[in-house]
C-alpha positions in Angstrom: 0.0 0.0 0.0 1.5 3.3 -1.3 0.8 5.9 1.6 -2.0 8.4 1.0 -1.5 12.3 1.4 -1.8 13.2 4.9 -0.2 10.1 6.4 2.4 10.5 8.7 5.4 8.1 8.4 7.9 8.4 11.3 8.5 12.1 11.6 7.2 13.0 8.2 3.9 14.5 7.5 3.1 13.7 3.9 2.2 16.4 1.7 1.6 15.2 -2.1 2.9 12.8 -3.9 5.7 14.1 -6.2 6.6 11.1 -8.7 7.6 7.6 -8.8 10.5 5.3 -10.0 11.3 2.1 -10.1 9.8 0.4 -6.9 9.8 3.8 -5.1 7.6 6.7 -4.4 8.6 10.0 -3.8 6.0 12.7 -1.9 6.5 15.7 -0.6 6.8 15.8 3.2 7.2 17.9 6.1 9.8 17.5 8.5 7.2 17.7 11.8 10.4 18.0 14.5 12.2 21.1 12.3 9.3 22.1 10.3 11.6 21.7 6.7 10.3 20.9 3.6 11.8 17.5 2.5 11.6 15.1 -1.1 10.5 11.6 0.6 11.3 8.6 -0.9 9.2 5.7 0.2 9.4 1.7 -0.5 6.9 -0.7 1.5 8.2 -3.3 3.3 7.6 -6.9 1.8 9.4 -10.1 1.9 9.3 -11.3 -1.5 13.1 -11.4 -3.3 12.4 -7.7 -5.3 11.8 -5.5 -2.4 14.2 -6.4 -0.3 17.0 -6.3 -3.2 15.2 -2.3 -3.8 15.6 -1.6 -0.3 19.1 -2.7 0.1 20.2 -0.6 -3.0 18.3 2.3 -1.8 19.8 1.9 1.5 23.4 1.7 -0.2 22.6 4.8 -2.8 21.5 7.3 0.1 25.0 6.7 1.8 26.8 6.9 -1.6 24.9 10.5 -2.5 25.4 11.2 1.3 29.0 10.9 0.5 29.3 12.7 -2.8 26.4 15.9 -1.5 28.9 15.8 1.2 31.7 16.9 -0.8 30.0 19.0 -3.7 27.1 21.3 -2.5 25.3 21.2 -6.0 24.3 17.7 -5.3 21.1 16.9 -3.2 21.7 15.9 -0.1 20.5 13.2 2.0 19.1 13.7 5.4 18.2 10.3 6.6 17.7 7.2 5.7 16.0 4.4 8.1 12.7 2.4 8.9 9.4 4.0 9.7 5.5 2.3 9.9 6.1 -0.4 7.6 8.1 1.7 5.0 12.1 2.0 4.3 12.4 6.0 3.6 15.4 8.5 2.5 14.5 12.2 3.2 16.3 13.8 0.4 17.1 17.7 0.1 13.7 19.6 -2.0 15.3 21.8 -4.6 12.8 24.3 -5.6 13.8 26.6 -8.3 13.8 27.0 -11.9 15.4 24.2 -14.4 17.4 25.2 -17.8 15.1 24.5 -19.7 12.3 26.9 -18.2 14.9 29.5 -18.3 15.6 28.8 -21.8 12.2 29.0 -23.3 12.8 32.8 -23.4 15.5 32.7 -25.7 20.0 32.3 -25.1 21.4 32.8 -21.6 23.4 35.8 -21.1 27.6 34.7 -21.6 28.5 35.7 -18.0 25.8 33.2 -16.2 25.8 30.6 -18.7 29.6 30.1 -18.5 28.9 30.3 -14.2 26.5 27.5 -15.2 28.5 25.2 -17.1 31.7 25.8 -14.8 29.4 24.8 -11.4 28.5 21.2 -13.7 31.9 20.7 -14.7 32.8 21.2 -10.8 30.0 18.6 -10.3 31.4 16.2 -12.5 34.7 16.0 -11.6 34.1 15.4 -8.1 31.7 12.4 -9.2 34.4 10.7 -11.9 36.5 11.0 -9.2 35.1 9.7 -6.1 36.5 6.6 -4.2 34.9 5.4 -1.6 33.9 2.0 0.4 30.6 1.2 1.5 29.8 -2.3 3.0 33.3 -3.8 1.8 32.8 -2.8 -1.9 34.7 -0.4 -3.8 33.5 2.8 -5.5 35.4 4.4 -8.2 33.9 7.3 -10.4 29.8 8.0 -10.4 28.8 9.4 -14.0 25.3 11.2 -14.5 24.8 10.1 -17.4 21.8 12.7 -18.5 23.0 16.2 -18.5 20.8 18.5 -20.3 18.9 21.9 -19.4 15.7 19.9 -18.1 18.5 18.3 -15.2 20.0 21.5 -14.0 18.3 23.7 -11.7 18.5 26.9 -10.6 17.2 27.1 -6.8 15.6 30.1 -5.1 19.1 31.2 -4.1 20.3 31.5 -7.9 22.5 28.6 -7.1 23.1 25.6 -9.8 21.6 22.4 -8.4 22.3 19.3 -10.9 19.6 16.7 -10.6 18.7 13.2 -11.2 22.3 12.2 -10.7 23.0 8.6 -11.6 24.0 7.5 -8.3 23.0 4.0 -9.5 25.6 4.3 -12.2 28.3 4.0 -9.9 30.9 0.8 -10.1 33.4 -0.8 -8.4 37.0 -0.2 -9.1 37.0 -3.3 -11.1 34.9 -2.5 -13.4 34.2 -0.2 -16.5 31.6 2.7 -16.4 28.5 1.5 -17.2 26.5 1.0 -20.6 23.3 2.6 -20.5 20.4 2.8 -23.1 18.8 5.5 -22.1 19.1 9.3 -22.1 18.5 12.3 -24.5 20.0 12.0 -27.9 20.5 15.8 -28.8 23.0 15.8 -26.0 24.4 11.8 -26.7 28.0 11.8 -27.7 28.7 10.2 -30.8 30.8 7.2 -29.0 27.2 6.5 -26.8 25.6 6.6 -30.0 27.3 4.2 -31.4 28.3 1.8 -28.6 26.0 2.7 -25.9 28.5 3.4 -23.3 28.2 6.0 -20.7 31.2 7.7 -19.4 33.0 10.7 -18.6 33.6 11.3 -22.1 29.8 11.3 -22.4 28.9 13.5 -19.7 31.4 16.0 -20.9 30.1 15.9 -24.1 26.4 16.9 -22.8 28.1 19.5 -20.8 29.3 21.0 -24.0 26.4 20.7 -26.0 24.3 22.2 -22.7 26.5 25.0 -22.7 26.0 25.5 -27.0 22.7 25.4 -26.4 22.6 28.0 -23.6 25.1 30.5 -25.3 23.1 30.3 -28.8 20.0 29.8 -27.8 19.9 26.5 -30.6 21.4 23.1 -30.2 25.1 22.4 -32.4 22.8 18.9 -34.3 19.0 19.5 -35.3 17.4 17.8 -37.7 13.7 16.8 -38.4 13.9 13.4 -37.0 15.6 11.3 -34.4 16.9 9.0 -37.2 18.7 12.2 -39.1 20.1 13.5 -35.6 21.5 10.6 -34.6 22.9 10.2 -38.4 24.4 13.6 -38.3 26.1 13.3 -34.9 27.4 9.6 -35.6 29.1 11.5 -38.9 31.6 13.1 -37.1 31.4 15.8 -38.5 32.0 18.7 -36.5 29.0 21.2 -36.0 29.3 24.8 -36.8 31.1 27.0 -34.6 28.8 29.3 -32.3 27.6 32.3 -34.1 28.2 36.0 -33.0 27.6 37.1 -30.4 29.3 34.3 -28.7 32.6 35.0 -28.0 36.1 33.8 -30.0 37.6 32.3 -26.9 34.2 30.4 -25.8 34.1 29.6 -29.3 37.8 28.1 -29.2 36.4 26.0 -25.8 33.2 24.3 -27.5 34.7 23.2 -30.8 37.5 21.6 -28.8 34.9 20.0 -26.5 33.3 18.5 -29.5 36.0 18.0 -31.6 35.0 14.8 -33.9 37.9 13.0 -32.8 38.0 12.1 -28.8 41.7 12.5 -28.3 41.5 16.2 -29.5 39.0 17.3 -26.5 39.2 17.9 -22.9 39.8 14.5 -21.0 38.4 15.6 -17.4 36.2 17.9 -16.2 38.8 19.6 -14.4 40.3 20.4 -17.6 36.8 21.6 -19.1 36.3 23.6 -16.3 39.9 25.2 -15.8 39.3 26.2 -19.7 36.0 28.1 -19.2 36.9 29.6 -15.5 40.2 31.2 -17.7 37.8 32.7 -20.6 35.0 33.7 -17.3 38.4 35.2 -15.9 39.8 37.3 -19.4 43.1 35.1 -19.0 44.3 33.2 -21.6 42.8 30.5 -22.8 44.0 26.8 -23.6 41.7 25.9 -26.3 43.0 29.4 -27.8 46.4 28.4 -29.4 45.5 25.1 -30.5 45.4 24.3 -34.2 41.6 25.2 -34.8 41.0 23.2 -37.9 42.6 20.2 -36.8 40.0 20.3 -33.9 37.1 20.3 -36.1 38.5 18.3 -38.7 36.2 15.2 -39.1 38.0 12.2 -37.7 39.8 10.8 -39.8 43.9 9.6 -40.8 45.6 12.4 -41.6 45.4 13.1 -45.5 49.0 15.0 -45.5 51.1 12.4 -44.7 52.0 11.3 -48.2 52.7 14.7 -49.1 54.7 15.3 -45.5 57.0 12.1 -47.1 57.3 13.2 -50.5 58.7 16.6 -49.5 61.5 15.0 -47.1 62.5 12.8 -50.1 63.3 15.9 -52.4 64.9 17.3 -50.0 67.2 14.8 -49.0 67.4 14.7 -52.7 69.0 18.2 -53.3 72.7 18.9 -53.7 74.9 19.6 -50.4 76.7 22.6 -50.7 79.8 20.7 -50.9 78.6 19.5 -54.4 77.5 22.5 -55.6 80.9 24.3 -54.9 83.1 21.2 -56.4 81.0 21.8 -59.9 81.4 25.9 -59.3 85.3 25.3 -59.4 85.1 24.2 -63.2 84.7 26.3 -66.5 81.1 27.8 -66.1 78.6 26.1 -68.5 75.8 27.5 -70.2 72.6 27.3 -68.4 69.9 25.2 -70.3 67.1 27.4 -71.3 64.2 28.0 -68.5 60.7 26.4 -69.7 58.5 29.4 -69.9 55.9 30.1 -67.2 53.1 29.3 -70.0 54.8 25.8 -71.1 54.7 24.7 -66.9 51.1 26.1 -66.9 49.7 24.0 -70.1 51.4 20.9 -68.3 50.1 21.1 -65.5 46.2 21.2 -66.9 46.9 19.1 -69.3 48.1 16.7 -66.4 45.2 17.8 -64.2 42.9 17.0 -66.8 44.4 13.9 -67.4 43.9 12.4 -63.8 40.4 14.1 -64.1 39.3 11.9 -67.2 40.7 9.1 -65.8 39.3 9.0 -62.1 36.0 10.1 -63.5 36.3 7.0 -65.5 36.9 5.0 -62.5 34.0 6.1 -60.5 31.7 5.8 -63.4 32.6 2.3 -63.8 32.5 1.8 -60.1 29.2 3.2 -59.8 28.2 1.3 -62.6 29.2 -2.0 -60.9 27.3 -0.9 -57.7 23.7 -0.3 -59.4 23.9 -3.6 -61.4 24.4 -5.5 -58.1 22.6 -3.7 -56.4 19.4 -4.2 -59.3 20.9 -7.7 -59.2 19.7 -8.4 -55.2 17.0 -6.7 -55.7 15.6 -8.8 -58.8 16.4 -12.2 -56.6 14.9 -11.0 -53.2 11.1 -9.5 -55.7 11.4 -12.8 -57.8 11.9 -14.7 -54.8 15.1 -16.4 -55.5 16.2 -15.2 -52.6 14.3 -16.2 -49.4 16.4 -16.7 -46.6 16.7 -13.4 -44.5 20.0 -14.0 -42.9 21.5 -14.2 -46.6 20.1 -10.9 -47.7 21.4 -9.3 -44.5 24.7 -10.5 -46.1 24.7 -9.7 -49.2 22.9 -6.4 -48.6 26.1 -5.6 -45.9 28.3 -6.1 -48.5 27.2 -4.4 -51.4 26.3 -1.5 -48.9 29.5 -1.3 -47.1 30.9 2.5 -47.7 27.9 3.2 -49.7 24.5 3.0 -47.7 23.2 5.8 -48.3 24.4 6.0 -52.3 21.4 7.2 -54.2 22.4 4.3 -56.7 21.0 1.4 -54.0 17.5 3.5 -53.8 15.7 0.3 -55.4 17.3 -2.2 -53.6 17.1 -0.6 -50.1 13.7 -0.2 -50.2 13.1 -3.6 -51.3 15.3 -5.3 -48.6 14.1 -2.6 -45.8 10.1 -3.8 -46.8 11.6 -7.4 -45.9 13.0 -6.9 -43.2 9.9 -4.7 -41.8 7.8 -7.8 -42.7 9.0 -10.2 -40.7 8.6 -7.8 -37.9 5.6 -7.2 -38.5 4.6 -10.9 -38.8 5.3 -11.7 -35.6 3.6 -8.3 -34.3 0.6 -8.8 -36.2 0.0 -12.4 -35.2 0.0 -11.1 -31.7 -2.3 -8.7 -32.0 -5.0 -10.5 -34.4 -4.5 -14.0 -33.2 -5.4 -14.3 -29.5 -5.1 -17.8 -29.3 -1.7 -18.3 -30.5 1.2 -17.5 -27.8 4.4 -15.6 -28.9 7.5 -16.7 -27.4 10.8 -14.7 -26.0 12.4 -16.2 -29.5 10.2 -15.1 -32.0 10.3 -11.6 -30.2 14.3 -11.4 -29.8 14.2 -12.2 -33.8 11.6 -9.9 -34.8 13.6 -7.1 -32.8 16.8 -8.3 -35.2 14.7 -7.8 -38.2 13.4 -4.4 -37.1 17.1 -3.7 -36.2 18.2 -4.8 -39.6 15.6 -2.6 -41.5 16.6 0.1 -39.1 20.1 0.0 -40.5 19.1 -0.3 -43.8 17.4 3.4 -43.7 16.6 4.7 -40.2 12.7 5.9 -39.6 10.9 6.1 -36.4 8.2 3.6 -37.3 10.7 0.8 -37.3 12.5 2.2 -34.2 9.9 2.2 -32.4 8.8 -1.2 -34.0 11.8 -2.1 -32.3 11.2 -0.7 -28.9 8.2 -2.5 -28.5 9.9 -5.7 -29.5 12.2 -5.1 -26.5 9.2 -4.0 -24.1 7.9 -7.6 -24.9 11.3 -9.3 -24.1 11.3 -6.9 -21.1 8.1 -8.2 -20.0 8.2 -11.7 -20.5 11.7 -11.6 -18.4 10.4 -9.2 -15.4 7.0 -11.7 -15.1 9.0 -15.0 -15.0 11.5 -13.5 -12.7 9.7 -11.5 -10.5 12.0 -8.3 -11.7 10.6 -5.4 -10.6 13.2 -3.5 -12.8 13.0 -5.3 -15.4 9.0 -4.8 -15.8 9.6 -1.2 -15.2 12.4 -1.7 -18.2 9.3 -2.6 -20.4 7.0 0.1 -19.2 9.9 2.3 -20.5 10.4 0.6 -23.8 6.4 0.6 -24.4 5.9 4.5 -23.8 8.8 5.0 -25.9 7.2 3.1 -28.8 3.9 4.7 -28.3 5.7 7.8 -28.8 7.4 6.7 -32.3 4.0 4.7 -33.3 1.3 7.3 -32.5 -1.7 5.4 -33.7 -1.0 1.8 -33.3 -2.4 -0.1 -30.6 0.6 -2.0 -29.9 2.0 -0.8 -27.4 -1.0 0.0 -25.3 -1.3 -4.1 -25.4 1.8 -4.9 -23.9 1.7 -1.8 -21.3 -2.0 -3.7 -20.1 0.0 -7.2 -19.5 2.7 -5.5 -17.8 0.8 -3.3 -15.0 -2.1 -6.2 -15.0 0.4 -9.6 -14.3 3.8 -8.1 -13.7 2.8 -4.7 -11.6 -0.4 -5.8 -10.6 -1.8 -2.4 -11.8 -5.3 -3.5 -12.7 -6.6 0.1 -13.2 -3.0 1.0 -15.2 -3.7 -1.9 -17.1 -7.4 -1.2 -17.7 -6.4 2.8 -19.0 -4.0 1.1 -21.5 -6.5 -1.1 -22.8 -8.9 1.8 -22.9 -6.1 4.1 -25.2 -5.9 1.0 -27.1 -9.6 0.7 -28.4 -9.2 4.9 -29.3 -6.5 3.6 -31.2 -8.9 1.1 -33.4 -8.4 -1.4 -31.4 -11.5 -4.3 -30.5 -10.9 -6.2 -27.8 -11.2 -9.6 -27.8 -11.3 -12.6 -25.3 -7.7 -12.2 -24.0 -7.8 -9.0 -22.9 -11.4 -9.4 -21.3 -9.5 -12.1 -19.5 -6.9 -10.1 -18.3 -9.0 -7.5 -17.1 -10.6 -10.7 -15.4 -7.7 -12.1 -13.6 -6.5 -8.6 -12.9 -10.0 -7.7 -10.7 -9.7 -11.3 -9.5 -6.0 -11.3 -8.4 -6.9 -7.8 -6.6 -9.8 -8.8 -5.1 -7.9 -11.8 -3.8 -5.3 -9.4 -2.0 -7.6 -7.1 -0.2 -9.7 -10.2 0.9 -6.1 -11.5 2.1 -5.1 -7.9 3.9 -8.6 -7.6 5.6 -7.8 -10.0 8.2 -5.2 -7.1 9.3 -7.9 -5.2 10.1 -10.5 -7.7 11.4 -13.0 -6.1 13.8 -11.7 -2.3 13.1 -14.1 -0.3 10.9 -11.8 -0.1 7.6 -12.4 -4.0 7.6 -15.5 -3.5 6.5 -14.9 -1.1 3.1 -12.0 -3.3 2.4 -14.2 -6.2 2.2 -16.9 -4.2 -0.4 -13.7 -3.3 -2.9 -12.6 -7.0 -2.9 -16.7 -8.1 -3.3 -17.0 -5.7 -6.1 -13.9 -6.5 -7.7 -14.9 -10.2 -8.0 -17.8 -8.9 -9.4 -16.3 -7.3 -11.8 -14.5 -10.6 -12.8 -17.3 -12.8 -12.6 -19.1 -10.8 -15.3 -15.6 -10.5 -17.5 -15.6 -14.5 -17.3 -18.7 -14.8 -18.1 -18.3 -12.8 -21.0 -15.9 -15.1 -22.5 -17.1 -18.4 -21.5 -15.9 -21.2 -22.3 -12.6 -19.4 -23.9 -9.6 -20.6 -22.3 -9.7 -21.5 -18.5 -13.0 -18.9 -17.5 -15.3 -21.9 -16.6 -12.6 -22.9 -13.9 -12.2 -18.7 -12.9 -16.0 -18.6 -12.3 -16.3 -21.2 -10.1 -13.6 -20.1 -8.2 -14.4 -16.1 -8.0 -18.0 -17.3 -6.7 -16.5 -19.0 -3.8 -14.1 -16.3 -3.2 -17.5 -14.2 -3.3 -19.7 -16.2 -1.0 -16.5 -16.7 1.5 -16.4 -12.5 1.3 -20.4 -11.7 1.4 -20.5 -14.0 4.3 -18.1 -11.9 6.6 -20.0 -8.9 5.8 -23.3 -10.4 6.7 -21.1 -11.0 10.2 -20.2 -7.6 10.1 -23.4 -5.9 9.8 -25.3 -8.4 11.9 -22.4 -7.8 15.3 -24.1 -4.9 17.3 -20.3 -3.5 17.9 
């Protein structure tokens, strides 16, 4: 039971509910010895395998942010932690204020506080990648946020920057390697987490930088009309353009090397980031200043002067000594052969020019010649058939692709192996959602997600990404049910609301959301709301999701019968009783419904015994004069 507004726990006096995550709640409380305003996080106590694993890493993360609030004043800090009324709590510090991104909707930051902004972060940072610490025998080395951006950083009612949401969970052992995480905001992603997921202080350094852009311009560095193209654009490495006037040349200098292409060319600490921007906030010199600007923003890449580097040494070495040149000097003087005229060296040079033209432009023509015949070629076998087997295409399109995906020369052919890639997706979505009776296993999901994946890499477009993401809330679901894994079913709760955000009007997602809150979160009235978006969506629903809704009011009615016996004999025994009697109500008409599908002949008989056993104990309770 999640505690209601105005229940006191311990020494708090709830005051409202502020949010939730994972297997935690987190109100807004009063502080009834001090009278201070407090965030309070709240987990009920159970026995079962999930809670107490929640408790004990909530128990270890308030001593960790203890620890790191304790040593950087922009970090929340903890005032307690402990056991109160059934509940494990940590009071945390209540930042009110204004965030970034409120402050932003008006338009860029002036210079002077946005540099203050992004020097307090870096401050923030570096204390976190560096912290070492021991808590119950294990070792902690470097915590990483993870998710800087403006909606994170807040400004409180003392104009002080507060950073939020700090990944305290992120944190790992010295043996260990930052941690890979999925999640976060992908205008402020750094190429590297792009591409392999990883979250690290390269990462957060690069939001920093991006966050400070953003603040100085009033525009983010990357924008483009889709997720698919911004991701594209920042996994090109190719450096964005420098910040316009009126930001300043030495700020300037500071971001491009902070998201210079290549890693190695920008700052490796936050110490370093910072040092650079308190120089610039002080008018001393700074570091980013005398570095070779182009080779910063250079896309990364080998250099393309080397050759020419070698070349030059070798004439030189080449070229008389003066030794030489004074032994021929001693003879009779010769006549010097005539000078070619500066007209003759011009001509040869664009005749030469247009030499290597002709040619190279004959070797891409005949290159690109090659490419569109193969490329017509798999595309004739996959239409025709000839070519069935998925994992084959997926070779041979990787191979005629490779260097040239996006060539407007593979047009035909990428749409024909995208559309078959999509389709065996959608097979396996489809038959869920149209065929009730037939059960999709954790395989055919994990190979529809690969297809989706493969026709995501063939051209990138929400629709399949989030055709994806619904293929991992499914895998997230089936794992979190069978294991009792509170994170993992709150894993698939994130992976469904993502893919209802990329697939707008498909019921999908709303399906899977019901099974998860109904048998893995035992949400029945989540789970109903889902199934309610789902039929605005187009959806009918049919006899399995009448059945859930079923087992959902039955399993709930089942639990408040069970808890009752808590209160026997005080007067809330008597409304809890009425909720569990109308619940299996509620059930006993769903099964009804659906008779004889699936097992609801065996669920009525047993909800009507359930309901006789709880009618019964309220005849006992109206008929007892007390």
């Amino acid at each position: 039971m999640i505690a209601p507004a105005s229940r006191k726990i311990g020494k708090y006096e709830i005051v409202r509910k502020l949010g939730r995550g994972g297997m935690a709640d987190v109100y807004l409380a009063q502080d009834t010895e001090n009278g201070s305003t407090v965030a309070l996080k709240l987990i009920e106590h159970a026995t079962d395998a999930d809670t107490l694993a929640a408790i004990e890493a909530e128990r270890r993360g308030a001593e960790l942010q203890a620890h790191l609030a304790a040593i950087d004043p922009r970090v929340v800090r903890v005032y307690g932690a402990g056991d109160a009324d059934g509940f494990f709590y940590v009071a945390m510090e209540y930042i009110d204020g204004q965030d970034l991104a409120e402050l932003m909707r008006r338009g860029p930051l002036a210079i002077g506080f946005a540099t203050e902004v992004a020097i307090a972060v870096a401050k923030t940072l570096d204390n976190a990648h560096n912290l070492q610490i021991a808590i119950d025998g294990k070792d902690f080395c470097g915590v990483v946020h993870g998710d800087i951006k403006p909606k994170n950083i807040r400004i409180d009612a003392h104009g002080e920057v507060r950073v939020l949401d700090f990944g305290i969970a992120k944190a790992l052992s010295m043996s260990r390697r930052l941690t890979r995480n999925e999640f976060g905001s992908v205008p402020y992603a750094s190429p590297e987490r792009l591409d392999l997921g990883e979250v690290n202080v390269g990462s957060d350094l690069w939001s920093l930088a991006v966050m400070l852009y953003e603040m100085v311009t009033g525009m983010q560095p990357y924008h483009a009309g889709t997720t698919e193209r911004l991701e594209r654009m920042i996994r090109s490495r190719i450096a964005p353009p420098p910040a316009p006037d009126p930001c300043p040349e030495a700020l300037r200098r500071i971001l491009i090397k902070a998201m210079a292409p290549n890693p190695e060319l920008r700052y490796p600490s936050a110490r370093e980031f910072g040092a650079d921007l308190e120089a610039f906030h002080g008018g001393t010199p700074v570091a980013a200043v005398s570095e070779d600007l182009e080779a910063t923003r250079r896309t990364f890449r080998p250099s393309e002067n080397a050759a020419d580097e070698a070349t030059r040494r070798t004439a030189d070495s080449a070229a008389p000594s003066d030794a030489t040149r004074q032994t021929k000097a001693a003879g009779p003087p010769k006549p010097a052969p005539p000078r070619p005229s500066a007209y003759g060296v011009t001509m040869r040079v664009l005749l030469g020019l247009l030499l290597s033209g002709v040619l190279y432009g004959g070797w891409v023509m005949a290159s690109n010649y090659l490419l569109y015949q193969h490329g017509q070629q798999l595309a004739r076998e996959v239409e025709a058939e000839q070519l069935t087997d998925l994992d084959q295409i997926w070779a041979r399109w990787t191979e005629l692709s490779k260097g040239n995906a996006s060539s407007l020369l593979l047009h035909g052919p990428r749409k024909v192996v995208k559309q078959k890639f999509v389709a065996a997706a959608d097979h396996v979505i489809d038959t869920y959602r149209n065929n009730e009776s037939q059960l999709i296993y954790e395989k055919e999901w994990e190979r529809a997600r690969t297809m989706a994946a493969r026709a995501l890499a063939v051209d990138p477009e929400d629709s399949v990404r989030g055709k994806i993401r619904l293929c991992e809330g499914h895998l997230a679901r089936i794992n979190g049910t069978s294991h009792r894994s509170a994170q993992e079913l709150n894993l698939a709760v994130e992976k469904f609301d993502e893919a209802q955000k990329l697939l707008p009007k498909s019921p999908d997602p709303e399906l899977g959301l019901a099974r998860v809150y109904v048998y893995g979160l035992k949400d029945i009235d989540k789970g109903y709301e889902a199934l309610q978006q789902a039929q605005k969506r187009g959806y009918a629903l049919g006899n399995r999701e009448k059945s859930l809704l079923a087992d959902g009011y039955r399993d709930r009615g089942d639990r408040l019968w069970w808890d009752s016996r808590n209160v026997r004999g005080l007067p809330a025994e008597k409304d809890q009783i009425q909720r569990a009697a109308d619940d299996y109500k509620r059930a006993e008409e769903l099964y009804q419904g659906i008779s004889p599908w699936g097992k609801s002949i065996v669920n009525v008989v047993r909800v009507r015994l359930s309901l006789e056993s709880v009618n019964f104990r309220l005849q006992q309770i109206e008929s007892d004069p007390h």
